[in-house]
C-alpha positions in Angstrom: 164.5 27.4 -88.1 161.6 29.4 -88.3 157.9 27.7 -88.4 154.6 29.5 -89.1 151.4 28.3 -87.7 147.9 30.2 -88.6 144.7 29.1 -88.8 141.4 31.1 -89.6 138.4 33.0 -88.1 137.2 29.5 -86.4 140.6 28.0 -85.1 140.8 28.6 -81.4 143.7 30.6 -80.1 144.8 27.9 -78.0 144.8 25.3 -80.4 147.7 26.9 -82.4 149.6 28.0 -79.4 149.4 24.1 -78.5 149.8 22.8 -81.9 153.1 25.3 -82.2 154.6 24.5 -78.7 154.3 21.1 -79.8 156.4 21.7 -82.9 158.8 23.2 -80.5 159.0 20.2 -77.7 159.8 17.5 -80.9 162.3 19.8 -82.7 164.2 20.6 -79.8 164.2 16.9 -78.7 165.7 15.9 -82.0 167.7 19.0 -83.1 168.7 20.4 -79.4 168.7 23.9 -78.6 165.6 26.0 -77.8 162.3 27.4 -79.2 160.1 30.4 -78.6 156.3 31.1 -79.4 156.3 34.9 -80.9 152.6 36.4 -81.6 153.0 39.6 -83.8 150.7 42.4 -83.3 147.9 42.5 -86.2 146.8 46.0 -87.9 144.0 46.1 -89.5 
């Protein structure tokens, strides 16, 4: 399962590293297995 969470210029970094670990936590507690946050690199 793969989810995508982005927000803009004004959403802090550290709400959609929260908002995705908590995506994680509740899928893994229903579903089982594991989860991992990857951050690509951006090029402008």
């Amino acid at each position: 399962m793969i989810d995508i969470v982005q927000g803009n210029a004004a959403t802090p970094d550290k709400l959609l590293t929260e908002t995705a670990q908590k995506i994680i936590n509740t899928t893994t507690k229903y579903c089982g297995g594991t989860g991992h946050i990857v951050v690509p690199e951006v090029i402008f």
